[in-house]
KOLLORO-694158 format. One record per residue (C-alpha): x, y, z; chain; residue in one letter. Coordinates in steps of 0.001 Angstrom, whole numbers, plus 524288, in hexadecimal, padded with zeros to 5 digits. Example, Ala and Ser with C-alpha at 12.3 -4.5 7.8 and 13.67 -1.06 7.14 Angstrom:
! KOLLORO-694158
+-------+-------+-------+------+------+
:  east : north :    up : keza : logu :
+-------+-------+-------+------+------+
: 8300C : 7EE6C : 81E78 :    A :    A :
: 83566 : 7FBDC : 81BE4 :    A :    S :
+-------+-------+-------+------+------+
***
This chain:
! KOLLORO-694158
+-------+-------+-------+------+------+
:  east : north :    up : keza : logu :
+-------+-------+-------+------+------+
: D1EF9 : 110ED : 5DE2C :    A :    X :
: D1B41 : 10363 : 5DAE7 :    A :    X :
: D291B : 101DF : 5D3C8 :    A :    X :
: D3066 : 10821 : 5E092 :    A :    X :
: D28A2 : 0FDCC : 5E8C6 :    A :    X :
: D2CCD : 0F2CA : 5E09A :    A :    X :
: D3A8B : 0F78E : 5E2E8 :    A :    X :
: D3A29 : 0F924 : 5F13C :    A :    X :
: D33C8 : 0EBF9 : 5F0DE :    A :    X :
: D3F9E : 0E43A : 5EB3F :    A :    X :
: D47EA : 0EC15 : 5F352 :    A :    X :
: D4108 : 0E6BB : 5FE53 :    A :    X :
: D3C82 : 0F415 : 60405 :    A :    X :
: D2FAE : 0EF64 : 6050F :    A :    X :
: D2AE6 : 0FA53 : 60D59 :    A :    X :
: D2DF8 : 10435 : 60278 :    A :    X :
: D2934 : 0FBA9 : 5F7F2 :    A :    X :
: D1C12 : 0FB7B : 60018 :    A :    X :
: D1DC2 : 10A0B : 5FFBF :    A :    X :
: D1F52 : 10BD2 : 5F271 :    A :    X :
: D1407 : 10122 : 5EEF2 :    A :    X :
: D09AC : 1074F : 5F852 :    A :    X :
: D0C24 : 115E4 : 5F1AC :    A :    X :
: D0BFC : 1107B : 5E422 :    A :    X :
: CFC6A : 109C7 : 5EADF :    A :    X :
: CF79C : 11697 : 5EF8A :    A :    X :
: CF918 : 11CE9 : 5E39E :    A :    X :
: CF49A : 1122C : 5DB81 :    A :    X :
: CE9D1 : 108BA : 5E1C8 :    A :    X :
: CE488 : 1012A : 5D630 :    A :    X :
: CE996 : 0FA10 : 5CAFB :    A :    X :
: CF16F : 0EF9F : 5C55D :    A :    X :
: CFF76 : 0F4F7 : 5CB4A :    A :    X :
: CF938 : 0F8BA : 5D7AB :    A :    X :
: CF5FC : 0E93D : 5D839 :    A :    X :
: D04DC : 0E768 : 5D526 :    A :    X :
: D072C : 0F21B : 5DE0F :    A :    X :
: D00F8 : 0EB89 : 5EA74 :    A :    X :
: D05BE : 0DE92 : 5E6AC :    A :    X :
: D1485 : 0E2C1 : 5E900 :    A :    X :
: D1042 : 0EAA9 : 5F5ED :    A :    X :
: D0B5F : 0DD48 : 5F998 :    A :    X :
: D174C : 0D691 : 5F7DF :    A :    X :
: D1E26 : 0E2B4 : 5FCDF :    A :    X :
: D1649 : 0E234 : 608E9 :    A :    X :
: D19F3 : 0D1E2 : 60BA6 :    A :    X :
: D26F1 : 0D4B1 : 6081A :    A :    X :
: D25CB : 0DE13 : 61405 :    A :    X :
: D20C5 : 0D607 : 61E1C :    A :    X :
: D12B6 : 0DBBE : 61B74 :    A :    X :
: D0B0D : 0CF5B : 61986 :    A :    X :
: CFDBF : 0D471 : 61E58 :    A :    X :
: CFECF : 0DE66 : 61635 :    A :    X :
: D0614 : 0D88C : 60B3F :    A :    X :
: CF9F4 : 0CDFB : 60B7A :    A :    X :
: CEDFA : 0D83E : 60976 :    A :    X :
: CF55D : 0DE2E : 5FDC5 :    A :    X :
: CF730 : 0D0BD : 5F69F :    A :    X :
: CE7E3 : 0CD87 : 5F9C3 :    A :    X :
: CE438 : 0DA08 : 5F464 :    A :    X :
: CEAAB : 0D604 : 5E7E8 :    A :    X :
: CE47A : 0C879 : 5E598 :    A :    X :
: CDB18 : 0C8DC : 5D7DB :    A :    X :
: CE218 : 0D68A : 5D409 :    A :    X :
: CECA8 : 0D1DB : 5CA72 :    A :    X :
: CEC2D : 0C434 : 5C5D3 :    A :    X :
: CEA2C : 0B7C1 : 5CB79 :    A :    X :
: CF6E6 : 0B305 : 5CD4E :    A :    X :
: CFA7F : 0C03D : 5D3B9 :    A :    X :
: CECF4 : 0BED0 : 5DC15 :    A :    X :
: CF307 : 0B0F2 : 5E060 :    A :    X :
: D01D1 : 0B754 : 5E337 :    A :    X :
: CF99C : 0C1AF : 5EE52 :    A :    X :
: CF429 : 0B713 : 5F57C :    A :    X :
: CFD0F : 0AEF6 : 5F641 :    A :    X :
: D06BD : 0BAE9 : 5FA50 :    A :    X :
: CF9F1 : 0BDC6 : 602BF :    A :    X :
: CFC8E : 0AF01 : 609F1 :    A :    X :
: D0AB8 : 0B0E8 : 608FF :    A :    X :
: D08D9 : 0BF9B : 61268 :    A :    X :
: D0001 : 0B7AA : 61B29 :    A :    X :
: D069B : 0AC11 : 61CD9 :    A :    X :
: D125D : 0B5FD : 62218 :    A :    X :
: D0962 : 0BB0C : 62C3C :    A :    X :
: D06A7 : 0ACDD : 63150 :    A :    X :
: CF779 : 0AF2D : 62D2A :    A :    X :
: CF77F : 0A00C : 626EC :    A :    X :
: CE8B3 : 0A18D : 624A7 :    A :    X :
: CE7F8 : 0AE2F : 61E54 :    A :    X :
: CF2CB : 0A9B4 : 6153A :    A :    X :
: CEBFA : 09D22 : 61352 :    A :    X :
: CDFFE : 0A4C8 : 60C70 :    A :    X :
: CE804 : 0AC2D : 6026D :    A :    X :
: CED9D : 09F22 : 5FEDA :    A :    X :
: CE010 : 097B1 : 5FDF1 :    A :    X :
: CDA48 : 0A367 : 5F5C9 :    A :    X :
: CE606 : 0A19B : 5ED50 :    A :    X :
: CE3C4 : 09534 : 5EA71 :    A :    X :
: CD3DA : 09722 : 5E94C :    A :    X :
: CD507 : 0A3F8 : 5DFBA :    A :    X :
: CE395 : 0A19E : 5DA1F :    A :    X :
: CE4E0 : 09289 : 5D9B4 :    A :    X :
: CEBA6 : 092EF : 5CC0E :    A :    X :
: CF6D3 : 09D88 : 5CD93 :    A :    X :
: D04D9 : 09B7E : 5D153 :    A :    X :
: D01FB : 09DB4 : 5E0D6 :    A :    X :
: CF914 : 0926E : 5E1AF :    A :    X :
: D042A : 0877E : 5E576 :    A :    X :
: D0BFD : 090E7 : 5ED23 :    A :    X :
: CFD99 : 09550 : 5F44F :    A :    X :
: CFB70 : 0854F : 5F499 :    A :    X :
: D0959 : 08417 : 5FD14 :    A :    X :
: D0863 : 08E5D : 605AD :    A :    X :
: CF905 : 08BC8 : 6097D :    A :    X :
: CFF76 : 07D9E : 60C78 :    A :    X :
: D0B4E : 083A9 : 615EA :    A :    X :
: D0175 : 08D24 : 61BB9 :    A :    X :
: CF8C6 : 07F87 : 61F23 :    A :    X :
: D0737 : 078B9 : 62424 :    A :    X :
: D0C4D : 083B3 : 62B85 :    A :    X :
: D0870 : 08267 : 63A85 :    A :    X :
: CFF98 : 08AAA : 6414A :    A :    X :
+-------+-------+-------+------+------+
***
């Protein structure tokens, strides 16, 4: 299931790739590919134009895998929220980025966009 969702994903049927993820979920809730499992529904679900939802998965997944990983969700989490226009909301994920994450990859790319969410108007 999970390897049929990662091929639906890159074909860009992202609403059988969903599919595929969620049954591979219900049958298997916990664990390390369950973690990897949910990650890719995440980015299955922005890919769709399911930010909201896309958002709550990558939060779930912060302190679950790494820290570099925890850093990629919330800044994916900011990226979902700055496409529904909620400026503030993506504003936090960025800031507790930076508080929790400070040294990983996503801290300069967290740095920029917290400075063209400040920028952008209102």
């Amino acid at each position: 299931m999970r390897l049929a969702g990662d091929s639906q994903f890159w074909l860009g049927h992202f609403k059988d790739a969903a599919a595929e993820y969620q049954s591979y979920l219900d049958r298997n809730k916990t664990g390390l590919v369950a973690d990897a499992v949910r990650r890719s529904l995440a980015y299955c679900l922005e890919s769709n134009h399911q930010f909201k939802e896309a958002a709550v998965l990558y939060e779930g997944l912060v302190g679950k895998l790494e820290r570099e990983s925890s850093a990629e969700f919330l800044y994916a989490a900011a990226r979902c929220y700055r496409q529904l226009r909620q400026s503030g909301e993506a504003d936090q994920r960025l800031k507790r980025l930076l508080d929790e994450f400070g040294e990983t990859s996503y801290a300069d790319r967290a740095r920029v966009l917290r400075a063209e969410l400040a920028a952008a108007p209102r």
